[in-house]
C-alpha positions in Angstrom: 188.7 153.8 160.9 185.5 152.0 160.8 187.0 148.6 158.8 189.6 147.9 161.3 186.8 149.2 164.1 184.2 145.9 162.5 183.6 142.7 164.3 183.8 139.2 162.0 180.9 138.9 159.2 181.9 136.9 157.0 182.3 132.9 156.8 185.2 132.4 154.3 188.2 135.0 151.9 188.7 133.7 148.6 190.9 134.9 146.2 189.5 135.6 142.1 191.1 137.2 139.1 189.9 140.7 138.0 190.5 143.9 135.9 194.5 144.8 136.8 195.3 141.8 138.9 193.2 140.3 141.7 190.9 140.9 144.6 189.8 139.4 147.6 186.3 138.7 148.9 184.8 138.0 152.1 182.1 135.5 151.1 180.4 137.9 148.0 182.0 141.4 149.4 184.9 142.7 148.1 187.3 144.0 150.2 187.9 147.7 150.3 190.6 149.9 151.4 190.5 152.2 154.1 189.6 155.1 151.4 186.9 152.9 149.9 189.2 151.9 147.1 188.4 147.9 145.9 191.7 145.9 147.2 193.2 144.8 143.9 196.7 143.8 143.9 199.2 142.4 141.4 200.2 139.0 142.3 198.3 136.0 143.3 200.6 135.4 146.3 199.8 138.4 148.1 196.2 138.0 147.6 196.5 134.9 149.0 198.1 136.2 151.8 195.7 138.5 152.0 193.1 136.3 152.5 194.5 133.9 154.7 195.1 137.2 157.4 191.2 137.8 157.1 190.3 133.9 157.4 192.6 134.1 160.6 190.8 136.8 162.3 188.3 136.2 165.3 185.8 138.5 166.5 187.3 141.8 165.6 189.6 142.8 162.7 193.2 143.3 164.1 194.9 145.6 161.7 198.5 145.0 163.7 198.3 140.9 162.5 197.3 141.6 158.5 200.7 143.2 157.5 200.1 142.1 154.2 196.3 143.8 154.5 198.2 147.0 155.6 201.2 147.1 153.1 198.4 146.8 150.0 196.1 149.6 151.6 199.4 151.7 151.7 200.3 150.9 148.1 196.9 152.4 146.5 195.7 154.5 149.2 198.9 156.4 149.7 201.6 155.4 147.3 199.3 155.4 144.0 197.9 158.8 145.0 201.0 160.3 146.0 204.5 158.8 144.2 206.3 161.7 143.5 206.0 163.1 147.0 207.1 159.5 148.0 210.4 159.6 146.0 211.2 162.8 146.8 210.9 161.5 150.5 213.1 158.7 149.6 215.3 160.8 147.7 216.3 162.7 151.0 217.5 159.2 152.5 219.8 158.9 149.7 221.4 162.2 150.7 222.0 161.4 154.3 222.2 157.8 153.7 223.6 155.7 157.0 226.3 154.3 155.4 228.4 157.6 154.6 228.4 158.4 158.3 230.9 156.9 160.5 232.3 157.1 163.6 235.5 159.0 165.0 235.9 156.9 168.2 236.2 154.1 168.9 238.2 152.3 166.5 237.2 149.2 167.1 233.4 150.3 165.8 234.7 152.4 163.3 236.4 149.0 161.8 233.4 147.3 162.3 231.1 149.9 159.9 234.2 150.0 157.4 233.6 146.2 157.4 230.3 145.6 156.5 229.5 149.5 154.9 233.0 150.0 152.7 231.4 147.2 150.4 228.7 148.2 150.0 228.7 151.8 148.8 231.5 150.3 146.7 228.6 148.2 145.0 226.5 150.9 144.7 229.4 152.9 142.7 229.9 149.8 140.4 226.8 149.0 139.4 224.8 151.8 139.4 228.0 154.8 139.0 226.7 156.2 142.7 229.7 157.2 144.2 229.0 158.5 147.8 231.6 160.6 150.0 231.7 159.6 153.9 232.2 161.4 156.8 232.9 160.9 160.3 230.6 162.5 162.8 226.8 163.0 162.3 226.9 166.5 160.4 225.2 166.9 157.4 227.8 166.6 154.0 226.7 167.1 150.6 226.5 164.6 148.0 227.1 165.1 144.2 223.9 165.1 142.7 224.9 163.0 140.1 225.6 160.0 142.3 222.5 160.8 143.5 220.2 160.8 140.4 221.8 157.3 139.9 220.4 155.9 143.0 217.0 157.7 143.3 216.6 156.9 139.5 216.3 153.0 140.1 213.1 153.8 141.7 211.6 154.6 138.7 210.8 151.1 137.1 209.3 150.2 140.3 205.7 149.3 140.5 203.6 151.4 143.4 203.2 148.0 145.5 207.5 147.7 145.2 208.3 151.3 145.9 205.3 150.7 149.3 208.1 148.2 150.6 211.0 150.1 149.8 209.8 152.7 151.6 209.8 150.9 154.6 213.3 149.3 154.1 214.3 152.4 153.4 213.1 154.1 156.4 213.7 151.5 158.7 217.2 150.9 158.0 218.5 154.5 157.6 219.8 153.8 154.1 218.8 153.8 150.6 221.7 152.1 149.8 221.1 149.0 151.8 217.0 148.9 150.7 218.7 148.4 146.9 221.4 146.1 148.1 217.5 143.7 149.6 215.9 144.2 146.3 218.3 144.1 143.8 219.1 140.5 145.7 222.8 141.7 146.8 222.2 141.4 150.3 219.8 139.1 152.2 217.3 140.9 154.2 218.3 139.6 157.6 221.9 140.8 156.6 221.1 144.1 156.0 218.8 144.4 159.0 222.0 143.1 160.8 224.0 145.5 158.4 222.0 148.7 159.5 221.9 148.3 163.5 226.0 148.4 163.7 225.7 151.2 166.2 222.9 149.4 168.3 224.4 146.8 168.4 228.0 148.2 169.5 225.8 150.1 172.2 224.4 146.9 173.7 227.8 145.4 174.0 229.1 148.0 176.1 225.8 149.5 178.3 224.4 146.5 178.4 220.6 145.3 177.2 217.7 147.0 177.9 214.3 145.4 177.5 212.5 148.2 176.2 214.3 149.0 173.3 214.8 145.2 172.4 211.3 145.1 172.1 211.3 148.2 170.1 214.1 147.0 167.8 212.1 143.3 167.2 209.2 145.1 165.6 211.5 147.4 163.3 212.9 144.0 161.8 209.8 142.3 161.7 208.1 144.9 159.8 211.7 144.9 157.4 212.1 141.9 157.2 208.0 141.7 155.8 209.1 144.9 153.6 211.4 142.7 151.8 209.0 139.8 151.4 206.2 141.9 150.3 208.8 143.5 147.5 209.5 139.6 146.1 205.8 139.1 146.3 204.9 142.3 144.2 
């Protein structure tokens, strides 16, 4: 896209109050979203945020350091235009959520996801009446849809710029029920990063650690661990 494509203009972003929440210029231009929208968002913090990732640029726009940038053009470009496709997409995590499935062998992991995963759906039954079956194995079980209106139903009172970064903890992690445990403040967001990579983790213990998919795993919690920030910050 020709934003993230443009080399440095401007001298200074600044940060003013407008219609809905506020905006961000670069010197006396306002800055747009990739579909041309203006960049309004809801809180002062993550316009501020915003503007310090543009003030830190050099000669070209580098989309991967503006997380911030990106998670706002993904809350009206996409989110805004599109929510009910977006919860329905979330929806499906709650049906196959991470937590329910277990393993058979070996014990020893099997004790580990009882552990840290029992607990949790066992939140997620008290306070929100979402009681979800588990399995062992990885094929599909059904869930009854009750329990499952109850969990895809706190999505509702979320603003577009909230349900952006739930999405992403969502997605990352493999469980709804782990994104609500971040933002309902039940679980701290390192935790459930932690919480969710069980099986990784048991992996690397016994084959050992292999660089690549370190790597790969670091920018996964990076970009959870901004989800949950950017979720506070909306």
């Amino acid at each position: 896209m020709s934003e993230w494509a443009m080399k440095r203009f401007w001298r200074a972003a600044s940060v003013h109050t407008c219609d809905g929440g506020y905006q961000i210029k670069l010197d006396s231009r306002t800055v747009r979203t990739p579909a041309k929208a203006e960049l309004i968002v809801p809180t002062q913090e993550i316009a501020q945020l915003i503007a310090a990732e543009w003030d830190a640029q050099e000669e070209r726009v580098d989309p991967v350091s503006m997380p911030w940038t990106r998670s706002s053009n993904a809350a009206i470009d996409k989110v805004a235009t599109q929510r009910a496709e977006v919860e329905a997409h979330l929806a499906e995590y709650a049906g196959t959520d991470l937590l329910c499935y277990r393993a058979e062998q070996p014990e020893a992991l099997a004790e580990r996801q009882r552990e840290a995963w029992d607990p949790l759906l066992d939140w997620a039954r008290t306070v929100f009446g979402a009681g979800l079956d588990v399995t062992a194995g990885v094929m599909p079980i059904g869930q009854v849809p009750d329990a499952l209106s109850c969990l895809t139903e706190q999505m509702r009172p979320m603003s577009d710029f909230q349900i952006t970064a739930f999405h992403d903890l969502v997605s990352l992690s493999g469980s709804f029920v782990l994104a609500l445990a971040v933002t309902e403040g039940r679980t701290p967001a390192e935790t459930a990063w932690d919480t969710s990579r069980i099986d990784e983790k048991w992996q690397i213990e016994q084959w050992g650690h292999d660089e690549e998919s370190a790597e790969h795993a670091e920018i996964k919690q990076s970009a959870f661990l901004h989800a949950a920030r950017f979720y506070q910050a909306a």
